[in-house]
Each structure stands twice: as structure tokens, then as C-alpha cells.
C-alpha positions as CSV (number, residue, x, y, z in Angstrom):
1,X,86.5,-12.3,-51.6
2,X,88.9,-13.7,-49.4
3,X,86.9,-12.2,-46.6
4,X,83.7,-14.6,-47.5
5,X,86.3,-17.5,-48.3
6,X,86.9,-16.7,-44.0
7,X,84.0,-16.4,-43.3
8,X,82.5,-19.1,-44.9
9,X,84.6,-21.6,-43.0
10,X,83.9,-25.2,-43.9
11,X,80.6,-24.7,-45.9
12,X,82.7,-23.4,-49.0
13,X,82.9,-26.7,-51.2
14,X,85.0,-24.6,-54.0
15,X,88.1,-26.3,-54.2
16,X,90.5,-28.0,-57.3
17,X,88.7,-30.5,-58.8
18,X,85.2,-28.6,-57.7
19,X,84.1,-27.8,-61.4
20,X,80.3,-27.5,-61.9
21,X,80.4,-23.8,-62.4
22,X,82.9,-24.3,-65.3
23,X,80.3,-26.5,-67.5
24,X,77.9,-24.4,-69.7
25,X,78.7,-20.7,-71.2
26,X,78.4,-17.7,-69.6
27,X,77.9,-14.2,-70.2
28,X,81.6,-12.1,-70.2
29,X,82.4,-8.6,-70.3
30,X,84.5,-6.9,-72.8
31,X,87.1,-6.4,-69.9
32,X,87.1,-9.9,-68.3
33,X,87.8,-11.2,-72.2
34,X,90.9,-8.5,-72.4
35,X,91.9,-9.8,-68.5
36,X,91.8,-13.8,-69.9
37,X,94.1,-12.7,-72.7
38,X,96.6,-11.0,-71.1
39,X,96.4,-13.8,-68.6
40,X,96.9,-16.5,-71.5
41,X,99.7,-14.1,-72.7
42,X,101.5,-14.3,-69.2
43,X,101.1,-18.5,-69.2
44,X,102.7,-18.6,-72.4
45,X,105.8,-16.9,-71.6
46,X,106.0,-19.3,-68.6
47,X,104.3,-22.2,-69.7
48,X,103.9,-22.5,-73.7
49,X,102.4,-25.5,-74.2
50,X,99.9,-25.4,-71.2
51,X,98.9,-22.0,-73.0
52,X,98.5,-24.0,-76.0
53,X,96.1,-26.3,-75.0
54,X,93.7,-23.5,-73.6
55,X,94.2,-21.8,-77.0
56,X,93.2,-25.3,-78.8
57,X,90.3,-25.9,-76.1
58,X,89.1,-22.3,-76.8
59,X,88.9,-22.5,-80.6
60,X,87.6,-25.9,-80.1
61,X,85.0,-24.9,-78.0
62,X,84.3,-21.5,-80.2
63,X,84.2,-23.9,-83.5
64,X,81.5,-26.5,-81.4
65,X,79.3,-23.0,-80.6
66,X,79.8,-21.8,-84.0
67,X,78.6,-24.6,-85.8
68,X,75.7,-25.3,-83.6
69,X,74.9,-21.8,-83.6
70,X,75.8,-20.6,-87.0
71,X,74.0,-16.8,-87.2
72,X,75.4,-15.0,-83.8
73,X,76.7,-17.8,-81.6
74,X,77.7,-15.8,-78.5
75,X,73.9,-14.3,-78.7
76,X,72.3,-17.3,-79.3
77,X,73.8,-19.4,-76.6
78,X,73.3,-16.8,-74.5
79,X,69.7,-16.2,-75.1
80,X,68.5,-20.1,-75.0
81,X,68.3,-21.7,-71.6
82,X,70.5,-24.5,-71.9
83,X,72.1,-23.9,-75.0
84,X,75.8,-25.8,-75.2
85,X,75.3,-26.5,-71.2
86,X,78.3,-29.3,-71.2
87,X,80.5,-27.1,-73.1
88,X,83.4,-27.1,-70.1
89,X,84.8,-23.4,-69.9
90,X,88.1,-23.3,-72.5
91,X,90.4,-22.6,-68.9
92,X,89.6,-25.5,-67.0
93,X,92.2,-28.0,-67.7
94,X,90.1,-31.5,-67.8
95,X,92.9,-33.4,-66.4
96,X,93.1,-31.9,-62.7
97,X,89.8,-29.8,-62.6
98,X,92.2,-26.5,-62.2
99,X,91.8,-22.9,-64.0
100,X,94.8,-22.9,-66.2
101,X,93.6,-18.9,-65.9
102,X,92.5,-18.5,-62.3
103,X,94.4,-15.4,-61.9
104,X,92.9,-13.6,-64.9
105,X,89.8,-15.4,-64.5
106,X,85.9,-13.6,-65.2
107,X,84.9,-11.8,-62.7
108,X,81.6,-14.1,-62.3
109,X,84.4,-16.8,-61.3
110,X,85.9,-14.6,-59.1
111,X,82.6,-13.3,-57.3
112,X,81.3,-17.2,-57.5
113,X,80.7,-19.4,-54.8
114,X,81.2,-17.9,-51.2
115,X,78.0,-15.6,-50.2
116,X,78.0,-12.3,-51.8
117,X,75.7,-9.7,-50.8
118,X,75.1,-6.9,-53.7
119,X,72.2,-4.2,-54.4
120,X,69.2,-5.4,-56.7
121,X,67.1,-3.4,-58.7
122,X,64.4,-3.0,-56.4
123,X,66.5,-1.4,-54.1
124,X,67.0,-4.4,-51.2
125,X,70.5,-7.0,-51.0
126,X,70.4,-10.5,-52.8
127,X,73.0,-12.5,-51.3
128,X,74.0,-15.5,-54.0
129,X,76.0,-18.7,-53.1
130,X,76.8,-21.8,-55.3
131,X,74.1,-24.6,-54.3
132,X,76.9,-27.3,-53.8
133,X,78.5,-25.0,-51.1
134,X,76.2,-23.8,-47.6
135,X,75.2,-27.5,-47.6
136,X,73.0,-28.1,-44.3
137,X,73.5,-24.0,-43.3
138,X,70.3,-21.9,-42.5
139,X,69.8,-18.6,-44.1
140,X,71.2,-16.6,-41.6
141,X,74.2,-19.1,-41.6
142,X,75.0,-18.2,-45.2
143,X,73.7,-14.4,-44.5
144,X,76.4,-14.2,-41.6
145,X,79.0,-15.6,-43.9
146,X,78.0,-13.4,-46.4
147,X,80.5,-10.3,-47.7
148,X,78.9,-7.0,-50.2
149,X,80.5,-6.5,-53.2
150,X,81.2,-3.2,-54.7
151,X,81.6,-3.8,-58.5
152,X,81.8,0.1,-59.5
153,X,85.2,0.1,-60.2
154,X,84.9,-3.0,-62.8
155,X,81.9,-0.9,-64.5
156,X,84.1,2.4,-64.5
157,X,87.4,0.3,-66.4
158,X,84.5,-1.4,-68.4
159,X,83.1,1.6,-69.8
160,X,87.0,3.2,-70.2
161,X,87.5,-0.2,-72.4
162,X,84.5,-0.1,-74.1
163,X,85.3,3.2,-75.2
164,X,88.9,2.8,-76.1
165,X,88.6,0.5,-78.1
166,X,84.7,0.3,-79.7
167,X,84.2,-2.9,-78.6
168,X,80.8,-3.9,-76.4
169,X,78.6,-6.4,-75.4
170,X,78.9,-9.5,-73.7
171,X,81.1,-12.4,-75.2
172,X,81.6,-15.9,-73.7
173,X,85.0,-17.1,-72.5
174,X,86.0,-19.4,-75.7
175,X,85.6,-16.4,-78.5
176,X,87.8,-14.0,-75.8
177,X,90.1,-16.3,-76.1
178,X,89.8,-18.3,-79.5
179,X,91.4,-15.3,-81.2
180,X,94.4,-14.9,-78.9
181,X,97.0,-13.3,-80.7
182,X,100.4,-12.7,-79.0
């Protein structure tokens, strides 16, 4: 990602304070939700009360779902279009518009933002960019900027998780990290 982040120059937008990607839920894997924990684990050795207010915005945030959505939140909200789509992600810190997580973030937030090129189902490239970022840029602007991703490695330590431990299916960032238990 840091080659896109070059090669995108001045028409990456993404910076601290730059949050409309952390409003409304979004689907998680089993092993982004183990990444964010161990990540809030590391803050609190360092930084216990900071971890404490991502804990308290997580089950906040879990509690708002949960009561909105009472029978399967996390399927629910994932489901309707829309559904809790204010609901600020549980690691963005409201007061500077920073990831208290960045360096355990998703790796949606990771892959976010800069062009990425990756294979589609039918067989050709989609290359996907944030709409605040490429502002003015043609399509072969953003295409030259753009960098392919190869996410087989995150599948294989998915599936490795998955099958350690018997837990599947998508989550959203504030149950991963409602329960945190250190």
C-alpha cells in the first residue's frame, strides 16, 4: 500500500482528521477482529486509558446495534443498506479524527483509499478508490496510480483461524472488540 500512497501523489485525500470511511459498519473477518484485539491489547500496556475509551466506544457502539437490531445484529446491519450508517467505527477517536488502532486496523482500512487493482469474478481487474480522493483525475490518472493487491495470504491465515478456533463469518468492528478480554 505504500506503493499506491506514492503513486498517488497529491490526489490521496486520506489523512488525520479524513474520517468518512470510519462512519457506518462494515463487514470484518474473523482474523481482522483477532488483529484489532491484539492491537487494543498492545495500546493498553502502553496507553491504558486510551485503550479504555475504545473498549467503552466499542461496547457502546455493540449495545446501540444490539438494541436496534435485537435478533442477529452483526447480520442484520450487515444485510440492510444503510442500517446504523452514523455509527462512527469504535477505533476512531472523535476528538482528532485518528485510528486509536491503525496499526491493527481491518484490512478494508488498510486496502482503502489509494487505487487498488484486484481480480473480479468475471475474470477482468476492478480498480477501487475512495470518492473524496482522485478528485479532478481521469481514469487512466487513477488507473496509473493504481497498485494490485494479492490478498491470498490473508485468506490462507483466515482459513488457519477459522479452523483453530471454530469461529466464522463476518463480524463488525464493535462486537471484535466489545468483548475484549485481556
Amino acid at each position: 500500500m505504500s506503493e499506491a500512497v506514492r503513486n498517488s501523489g497529491s490526489w490521496l485525500a486520506c489523512r488525520i482528521g479524513c474520517h468518512e470511511c470510519c462512519l457506518g459498519p462494515f463487514p470484518i473477518t474473523q482474523f481482522d477482529g483477532l488483529r484489532l484485539r491484539e492491537g487494543l491489547a498492545e495500546l493498553k500496556t502502553r496507553e491504558p486509558e486510551r485503550a479504555a475509551r475504545v473498549l467503552r466506544r466499542a461496547q457502546a457502539s455493540a449495545a446501540r446495534i444490539t438494541a436496534e437490531y435485537p435478533e442477529r445484529p452483526v447480520e442484520s446491519v450487515l444485510a440492510l443498506e444503510g442500517a446504523a450508517e452514523d455509527e462512527p467505527c469504535p477505533a476512531l477517536d472523535p476528538e482528532t479524527g485518528a485510528c486509536d488502532l491503525y496499526a491493527a486496523r481491518p484490512i478494508t482500512c488498510r486496502t482503502f483509499g489509494p487505487a487498488v487493482r484486484s481480480p473480479v469474478a468475471s475474470g477482468g481487474q476492478s480498480v477501487a478508490v475512495c470518492e473524496l480522493c482522485y478528485q479532478g483525475a481521469t481514469e487512466e490518472q487513477v488507473a496509473a496510480c493504481a497498485v494490485e493487491i494479492d490478498s491470498s495470504l490473508e485468506a490462507e491465515l483466515l482459513r488457519e483461524l477459522e479452523s483453530a478456533t471454530g469461529a466464522s463469518g463476518d463480524t463488525l468492528v464493535a462486537f471484535a472488540l466489545a468483548e475484549f478480554d485481556s
